[in-house]
N, C-alpha and C positions, 0 to 999 in steps of 0.2 A: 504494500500500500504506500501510494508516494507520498512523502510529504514533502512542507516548505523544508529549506535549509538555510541557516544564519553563513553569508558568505564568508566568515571567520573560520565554520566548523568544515562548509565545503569547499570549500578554495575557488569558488566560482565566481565571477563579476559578471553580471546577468543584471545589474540595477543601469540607471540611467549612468553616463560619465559625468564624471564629478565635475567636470568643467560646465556641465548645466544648470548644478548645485548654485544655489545663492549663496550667500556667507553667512555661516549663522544659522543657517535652515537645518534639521535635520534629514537623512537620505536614510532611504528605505535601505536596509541592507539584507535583503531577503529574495530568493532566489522566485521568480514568476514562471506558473503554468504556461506552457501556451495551448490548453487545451479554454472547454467552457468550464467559468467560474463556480456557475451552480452544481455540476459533479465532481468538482475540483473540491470542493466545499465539502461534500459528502465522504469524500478521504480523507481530507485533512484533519477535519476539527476531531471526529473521533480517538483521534490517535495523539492531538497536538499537547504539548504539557505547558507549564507556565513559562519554557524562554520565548516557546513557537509565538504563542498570545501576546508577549512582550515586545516582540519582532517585528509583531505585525501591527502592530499599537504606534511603533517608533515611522512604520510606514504613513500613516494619515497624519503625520508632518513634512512626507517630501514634499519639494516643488515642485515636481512634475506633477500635474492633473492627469495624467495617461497612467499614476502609479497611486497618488493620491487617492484620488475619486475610482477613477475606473476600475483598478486593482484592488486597493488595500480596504476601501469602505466597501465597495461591493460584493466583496468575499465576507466580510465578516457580517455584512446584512445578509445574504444567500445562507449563510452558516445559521444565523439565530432566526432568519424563518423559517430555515427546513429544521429545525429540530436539532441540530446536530451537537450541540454543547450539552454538558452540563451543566446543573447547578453551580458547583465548583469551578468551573469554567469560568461562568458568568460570573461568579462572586469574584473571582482574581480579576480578570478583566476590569469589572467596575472598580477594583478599590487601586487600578495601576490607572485607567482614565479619570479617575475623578482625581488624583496628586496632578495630573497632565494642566486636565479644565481650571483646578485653583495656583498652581504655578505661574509666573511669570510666561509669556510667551517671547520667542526671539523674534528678529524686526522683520522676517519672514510674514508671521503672524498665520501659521497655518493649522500647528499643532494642536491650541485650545478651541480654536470652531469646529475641528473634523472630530475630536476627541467627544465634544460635546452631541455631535452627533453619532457618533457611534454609541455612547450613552444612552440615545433615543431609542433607538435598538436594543438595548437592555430594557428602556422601560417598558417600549410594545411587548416583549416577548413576558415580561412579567406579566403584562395585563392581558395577556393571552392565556396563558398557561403561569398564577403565581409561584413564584416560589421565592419573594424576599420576604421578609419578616415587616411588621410595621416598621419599629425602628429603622429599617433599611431605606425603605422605600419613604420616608419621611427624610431622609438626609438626603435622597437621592433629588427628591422637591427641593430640598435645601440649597442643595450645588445647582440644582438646574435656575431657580429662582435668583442665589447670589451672581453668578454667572450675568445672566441677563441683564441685571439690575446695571453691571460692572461695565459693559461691552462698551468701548470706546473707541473700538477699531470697527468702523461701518463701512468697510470696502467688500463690495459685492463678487463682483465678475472684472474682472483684469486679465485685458489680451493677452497672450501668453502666457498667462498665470494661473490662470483658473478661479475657481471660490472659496473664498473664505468665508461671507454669509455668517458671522458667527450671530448675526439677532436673528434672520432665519433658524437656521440649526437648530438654536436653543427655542426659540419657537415648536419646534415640529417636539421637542422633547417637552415641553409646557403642552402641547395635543395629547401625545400620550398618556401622561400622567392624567391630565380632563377627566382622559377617557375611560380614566381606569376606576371600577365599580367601589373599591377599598379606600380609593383616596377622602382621606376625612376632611371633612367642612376647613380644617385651621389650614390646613396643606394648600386647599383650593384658593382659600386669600391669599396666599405667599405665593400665587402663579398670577392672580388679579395684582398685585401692586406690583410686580414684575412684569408684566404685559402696558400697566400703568407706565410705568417707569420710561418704556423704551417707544411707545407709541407715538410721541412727541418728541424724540429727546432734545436737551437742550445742546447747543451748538448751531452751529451754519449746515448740515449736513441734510440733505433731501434724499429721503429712500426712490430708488429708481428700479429697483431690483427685484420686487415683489413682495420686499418684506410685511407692508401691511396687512395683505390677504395670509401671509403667514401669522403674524399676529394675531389676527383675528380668529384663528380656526380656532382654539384652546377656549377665549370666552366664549363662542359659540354654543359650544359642547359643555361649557360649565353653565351655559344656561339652561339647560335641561335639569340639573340637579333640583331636586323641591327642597333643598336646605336653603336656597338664595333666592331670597324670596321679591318683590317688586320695587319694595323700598329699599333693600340694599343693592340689588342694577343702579337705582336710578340716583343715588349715593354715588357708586362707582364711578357711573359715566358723568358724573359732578366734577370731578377731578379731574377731568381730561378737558374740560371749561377752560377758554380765556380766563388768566388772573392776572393780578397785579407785576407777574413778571415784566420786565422791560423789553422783553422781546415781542407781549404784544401792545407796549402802547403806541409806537407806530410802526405796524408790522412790514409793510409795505415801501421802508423806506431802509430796511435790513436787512443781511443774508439771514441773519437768525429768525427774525419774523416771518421772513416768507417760507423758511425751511417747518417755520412750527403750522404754519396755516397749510401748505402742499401736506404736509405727512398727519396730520391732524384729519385733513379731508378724505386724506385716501385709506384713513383708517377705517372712521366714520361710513363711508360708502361702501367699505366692504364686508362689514360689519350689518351695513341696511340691505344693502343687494340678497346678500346669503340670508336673512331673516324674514325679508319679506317673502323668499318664495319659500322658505321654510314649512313643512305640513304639518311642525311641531309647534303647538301653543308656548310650546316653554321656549324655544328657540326664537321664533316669530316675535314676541315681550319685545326684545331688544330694536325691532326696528324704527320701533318710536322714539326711544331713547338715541339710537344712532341719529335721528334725521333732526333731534331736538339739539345734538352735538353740531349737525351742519349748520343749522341755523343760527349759532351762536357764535360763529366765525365769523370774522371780521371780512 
């Protein structure tokens, strides 16, 4: 049964040439299939121990997006929806990703958004099939929430570079957790004032990349919950109001105001688009709220 091999143990250079490598970046140093990834998957992870997991971990910081993305995150998402991990797996995995997502990142800046999304994959696969503990899967909220909150690197897609997406990413890991039937009432505020946090953020920066409709899947799906009830939505979407910051008192005469009113709107609209045609009472709630957010823009 074949597996990966760390190019130190098989003498093999099979990764991109270093001369591609950014400074600073870390490179995958692990040997690639050239067969498909999804039966590639099916050999590997059964047999892989804690360095193979490690190996492949240090991979969703190369530069290359042809090793990055294509390779290194698509084998280990193929691996955790076919089944193929263990618990133990998984538990090493998440506690070498999650030192990844709260560590510094290099000026690369690749390592903490892929990280974070391979995380997301740990939490689907929980909320498929659980097997973390409360405690677990509340710190796991924890990291995905502080993460978000933190994110100040807002570069999406870069020609030759590929994505970093890290408010995306951690978005799709704020979906999952939504989604997951165990998540308690206090976890789901720590994904709202996280989702708060980064819907507007402050700065000159305008999402162009899709992030809002990212953003928005997670409340969605946590408006379906009958713990959050009309008055705390409409609380919530309170706080995403013009206030007395300076960025909107004359918005339109700043990068930062016009960055808060573009990404404010595109939150707002995607948020009312998906609610209004929503066939769920409990989802649908939010489009008034969404359109009472448009209309309060400047």
């Amino acid at each position: 049964m074949k597996r990966f091999a760390v190019l130190a143990a098989a003498g093999l250079m099979l990764a991109e040439p270093a001369a591609m490598a950014k400074e600073g970046a870390a490179a995958c140093a692990v040997a690639r299939p050239t067969g498909d990834l999804k039966s590639h998957a099916a050999s590997f992870f059964p047999e892989a121990g804690s360095a193979d997991l490690d190996a492949l971990a240090v991979c969703l910081g190369d530069p290359d997006p042809a090793v990055r993305d294509d390779f290194a995150f698509t084998l280990w998402s193929e691996g955790l929806r076919g089944k193929y991990l263990t618990p133990a797996q998984m538990r090493h995995a998440l506690n070498q990703l999650t030192k990844t997502v709260e560590a510094p990142d290099d000026a690369a800046g690749f390592r903490r958004p892929f990280a974070m999304l391979a995380l997301s994959e740990i939490a689907r696969a929980d909320r498929v099939e659980p097997f973390l503990t409360e405690i677990e899967l509340h710190a796991l909220t924890e990291t995905g929430a502080a993460y978000l909150r933190g994110v100040r690197d807002y570069r999406g897609f870069v020609r030759g570079e590929g994505w970093r997406h890290g408010v995306a990413h951690d978005a799709d890991m704020m979906l999952q957790l939504a989604l997951n039937p165990r998540l308690p009432r206090a976890d789901a505020d720590l994904i709202l004032g996280a989702v708060a946090a980064q819907a507007a953020p402050d700065g000159s920066h305008a999402y162009v990349h899709g992030e809002a409709r990212r953003l928005a899947r997670p409340i969605l799906f946590l408006a379906k919950r009958a713990d959050i009830d009309d008055a705390a939505w409409a609380a919530w979407f309170q706080t995403l109001h013009p206030d007395d910051a300076a960025r909107w008192k004359a918005p339109y005469t700043s990068e930062a105001g016009l960055a808060a009113v573009h990404n404010s709107s595109a939150f707002a609209d995607a948020v009312y688009v998906a609610a209004s045609e929503s066939q769920d009472p409990q989802i649908r709630r939010l489009a008034p709220l969404a359109a009472g957010l448009l209309k309060a823009l400047p």
